[in-house]
N, C-alpha and C positions, 0 to 999 in steps of 0.2 A: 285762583289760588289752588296749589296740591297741598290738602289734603293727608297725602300719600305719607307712611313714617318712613325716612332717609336708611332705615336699618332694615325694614322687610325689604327695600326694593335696594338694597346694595347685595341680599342678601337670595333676589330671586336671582341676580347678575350673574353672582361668583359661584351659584350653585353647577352650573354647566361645567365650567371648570375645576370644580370641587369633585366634579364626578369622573374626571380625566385624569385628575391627580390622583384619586382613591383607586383607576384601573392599572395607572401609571405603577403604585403604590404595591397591587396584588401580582403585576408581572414582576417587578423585583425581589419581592418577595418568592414568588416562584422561583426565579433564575438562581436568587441564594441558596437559597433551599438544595436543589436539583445542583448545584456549583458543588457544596457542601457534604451532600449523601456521594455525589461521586468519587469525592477526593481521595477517601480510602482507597477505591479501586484503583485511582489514577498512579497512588503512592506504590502500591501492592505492584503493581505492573512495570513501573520505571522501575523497582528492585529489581522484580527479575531479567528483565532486558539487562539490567548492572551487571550481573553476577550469574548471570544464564550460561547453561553449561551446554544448551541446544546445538554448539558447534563441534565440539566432540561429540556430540552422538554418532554414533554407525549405527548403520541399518542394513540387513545382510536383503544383497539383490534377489538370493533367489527364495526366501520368505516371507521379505519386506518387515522383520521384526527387529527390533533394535538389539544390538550385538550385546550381551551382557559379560559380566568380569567373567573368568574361569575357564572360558571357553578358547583358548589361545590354542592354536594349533605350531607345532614341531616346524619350525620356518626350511629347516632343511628336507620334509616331507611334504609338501604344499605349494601351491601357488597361490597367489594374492592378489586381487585388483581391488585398487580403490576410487571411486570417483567422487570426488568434491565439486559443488556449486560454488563458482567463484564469481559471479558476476551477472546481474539481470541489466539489458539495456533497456531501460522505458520507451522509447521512443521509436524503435526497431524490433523489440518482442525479440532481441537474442540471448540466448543463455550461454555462458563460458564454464565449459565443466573442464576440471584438472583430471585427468586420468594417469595411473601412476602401480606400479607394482613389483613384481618380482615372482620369477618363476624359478625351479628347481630338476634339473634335468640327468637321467641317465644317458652320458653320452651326449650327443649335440640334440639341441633344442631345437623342435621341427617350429616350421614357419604359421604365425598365426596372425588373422586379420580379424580385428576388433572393431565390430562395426554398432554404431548406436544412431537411432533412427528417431524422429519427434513425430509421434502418434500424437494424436488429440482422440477426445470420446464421440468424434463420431468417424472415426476410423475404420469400421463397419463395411462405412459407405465408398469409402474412397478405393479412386481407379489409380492404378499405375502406380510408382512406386514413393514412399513420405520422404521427406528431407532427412539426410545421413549423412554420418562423420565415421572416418576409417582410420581406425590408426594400426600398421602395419607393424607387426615383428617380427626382424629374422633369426635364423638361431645364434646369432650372437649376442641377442638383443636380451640377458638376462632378467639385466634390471631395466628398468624403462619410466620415464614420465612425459607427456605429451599433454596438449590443450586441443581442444576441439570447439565449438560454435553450433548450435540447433537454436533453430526455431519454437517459438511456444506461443502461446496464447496469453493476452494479457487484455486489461482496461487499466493502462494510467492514469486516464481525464479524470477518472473515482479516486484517484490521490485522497486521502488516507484509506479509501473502503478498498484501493485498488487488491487484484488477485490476478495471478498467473500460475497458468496450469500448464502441463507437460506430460504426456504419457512414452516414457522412455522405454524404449524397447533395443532389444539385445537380441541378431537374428544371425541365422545360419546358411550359408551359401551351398548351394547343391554340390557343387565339384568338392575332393576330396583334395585338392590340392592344398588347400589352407585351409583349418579349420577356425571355428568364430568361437571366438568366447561371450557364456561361458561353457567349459567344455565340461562333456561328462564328469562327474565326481566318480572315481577311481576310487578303490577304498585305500589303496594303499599310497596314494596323492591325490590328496583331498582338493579343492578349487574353492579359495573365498576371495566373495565379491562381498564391498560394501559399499555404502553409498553416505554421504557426509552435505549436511548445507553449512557455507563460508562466508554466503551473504552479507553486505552490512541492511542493518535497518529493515530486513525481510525475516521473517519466519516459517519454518518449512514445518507442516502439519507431517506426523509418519507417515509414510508411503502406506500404497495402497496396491496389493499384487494381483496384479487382474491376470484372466486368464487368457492364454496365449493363443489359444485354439479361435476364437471371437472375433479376432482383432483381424483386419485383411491389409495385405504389405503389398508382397508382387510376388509371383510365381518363381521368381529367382532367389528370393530368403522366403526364409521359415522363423519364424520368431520363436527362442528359445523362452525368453521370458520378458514381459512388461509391468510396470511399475508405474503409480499415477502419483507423478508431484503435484503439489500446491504451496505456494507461496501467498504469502499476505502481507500486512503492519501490524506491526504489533498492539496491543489492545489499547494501549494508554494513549499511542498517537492519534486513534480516531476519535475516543473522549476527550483530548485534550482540546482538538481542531474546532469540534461544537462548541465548547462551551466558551473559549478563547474567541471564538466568531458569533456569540449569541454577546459577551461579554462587552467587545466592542461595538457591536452594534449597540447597547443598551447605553454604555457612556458616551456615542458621539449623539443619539437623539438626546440623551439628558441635556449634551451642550447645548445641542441646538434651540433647546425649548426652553433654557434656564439664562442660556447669556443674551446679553443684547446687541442687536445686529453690528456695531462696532466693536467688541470683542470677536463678534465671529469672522468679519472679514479681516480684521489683522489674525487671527488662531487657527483660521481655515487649512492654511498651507502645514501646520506645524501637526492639526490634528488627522490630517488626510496621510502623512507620513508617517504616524503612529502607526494608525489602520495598517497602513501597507508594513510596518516593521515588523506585524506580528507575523508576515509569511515567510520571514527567515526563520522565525521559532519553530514554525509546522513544517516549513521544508528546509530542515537542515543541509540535505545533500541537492543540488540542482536535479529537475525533472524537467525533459526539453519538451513536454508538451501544456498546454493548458490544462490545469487540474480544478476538481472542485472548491479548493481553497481559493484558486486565484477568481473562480468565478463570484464564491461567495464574498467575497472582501471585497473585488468590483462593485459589485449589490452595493455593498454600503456604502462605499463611496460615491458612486451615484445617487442614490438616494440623500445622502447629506449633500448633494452638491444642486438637486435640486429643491429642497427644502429651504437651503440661503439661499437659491435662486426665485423662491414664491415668497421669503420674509423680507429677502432687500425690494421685487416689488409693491410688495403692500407698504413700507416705509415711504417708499418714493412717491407712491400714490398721496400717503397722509401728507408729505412736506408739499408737495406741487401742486398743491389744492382742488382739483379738479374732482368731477363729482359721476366716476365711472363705475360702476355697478359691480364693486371689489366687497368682500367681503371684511368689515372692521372688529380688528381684536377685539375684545372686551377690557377697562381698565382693570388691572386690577388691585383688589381693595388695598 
């Protein structure tokens, strides 16, 4: 006969479980917490992405400082270039800048070749000449707009951490034939260059004017002046991607461990397309390679997929009676 009281010993049971629940218990409590303290940041940051004025900005090429009001020069005493970032390809590391101006000439406008080159920082080292785009003008060519194509550095696979850098350089051909812009400032025809990001969904940190002397091209240009772009996400996409991807992983293990194996194999297919629906939220615009989003949201899906593949074995084992060395749930109370 036991002895034993039915309340200690249901009680030594459900303690194991009691103690997974109470861990269960203080990571939620976490996740809210840390969900909660972010929000503001999260809110603060889709503002400014709303209503960010980061796209007007000019930033003048030859001191890398952003163009302020007041400073407007005499359009019939001046030349003007402007270049805009119009486009990062993920997948190819190419950038599409708009280049675009107006010149002011006594007499016919001599011929000039506009050449920009994609330096990277260890530029230093390199042989032979960097990848360049030439945009030609003759003296008819007053006004002018053209596209050009360079090369940059990027990590897409880090989607939302991803970054793409570019050291854009502005260089000068030895013949006197064509001169490059940009050209000496004249006092009496001034030369402004600026520089603008058009980006969607990218953020261009201010340039940075490195010095020109440093940087090695090829013996046939001379580098008038270089500039260090950067590109990013903006801040609220990469808070948003964690906690959206800690978020769902924390609801399909709740399903997992709360429903029972016939809820979960009719709910399986409904709650694995959640998972997957939150990667249109976090990649709004298509990115043609595998990012960290797609990797992490795999995780979960795999893991929930073998989770009902270890709870529908252990079910099957209890139904088919058989007495193989599985480990048995505990009831509980």
């Amino acid at each position: 006969m036991d002895d034993r009281d039915p309340r200690l010993t249901h009680s030594h049971e459900a303690s194991p479980r009691r103690r997974w629940l109470r861990v269960a218990l203080a990571a939620s409590l976490l996740l809210v917490a840390v969900g909660v303290a972010l929000l503001p940041f999260v809110v603060r940051s889709m503002i400014e992405e709303l209503f960010s004025t980061g796209a007007g900005t000019l930033y003048d090429i030859m001191t890398g400082e952003a163009v302020t009001v007041g400073k407007d020069v005499d359009p019939d005493a001046a030349e003007y270039l402007n270049i805009a970032a119009l486009d990062i390809d993920e997948a190819t590391g190419a950038l599409t800048l708009a280049v675009s101006g107006n010149r002011t000439c006594t007499g016919a406008c001599p011929s000039v070749r506009l050449t920009f080159l994609s330096l990277d920082n260890d530029a230093s080292r390199r042989r032979g000449i960097a990848p360049f785009a030439t945009v030609r003008l003759g003296p008819e060519d007053v006004i002018y707009s053209d596209t050009i194509t360079l090369s940059m550095l990027g990590t897409p696979a880090r989607y939302p951490f991803d970054t793409y850098e570019l050291w854009l350089g502005l260089a000068q051909p030895p013949d006197g034939t064509e001169r490059d812009a940009p050209p000496p400032r004249p006092a009496d025809s001034p030369f402004i260059a600026t520089f603008q990001n058009q980006v969607p969904q990218l953020v261009m940190e201010p340039p940075l004017l490195i010095n020109a002397a440093g940087v090695r091209t090829s013996g046939s240009l001379a580098l008038q002046t270089v500039l260090a772009l950067s590109f990013s996400r903006p801040a609220y996409l990469s808070v948003l991607s964690v906690v959206l991807v800690l978020l769902v992983a924390a609801s399909g293990a709740l399903a997992l461990l709360t429903q029972t194996i016939d809820n979960l194999v009719l709910g399986i297919g409904g709650l694995i397309l959640g998972i997957w629906g939150v990667r249109s939220v976090l990649l709004p615009q298509p990115v043609a390679v595998v990012t960290a989003v797609d990797l992490a949201l795999s995780g979960v899906i795999l893991f929930l997929l073998l989770a009902l593949a270890a709870r529908a074995t252990l079910y099957l084992h209890r139904q088919s009676g058989l007495k193989l060395p599985l480990p048995r749930p505990r009831r509980r109370g």
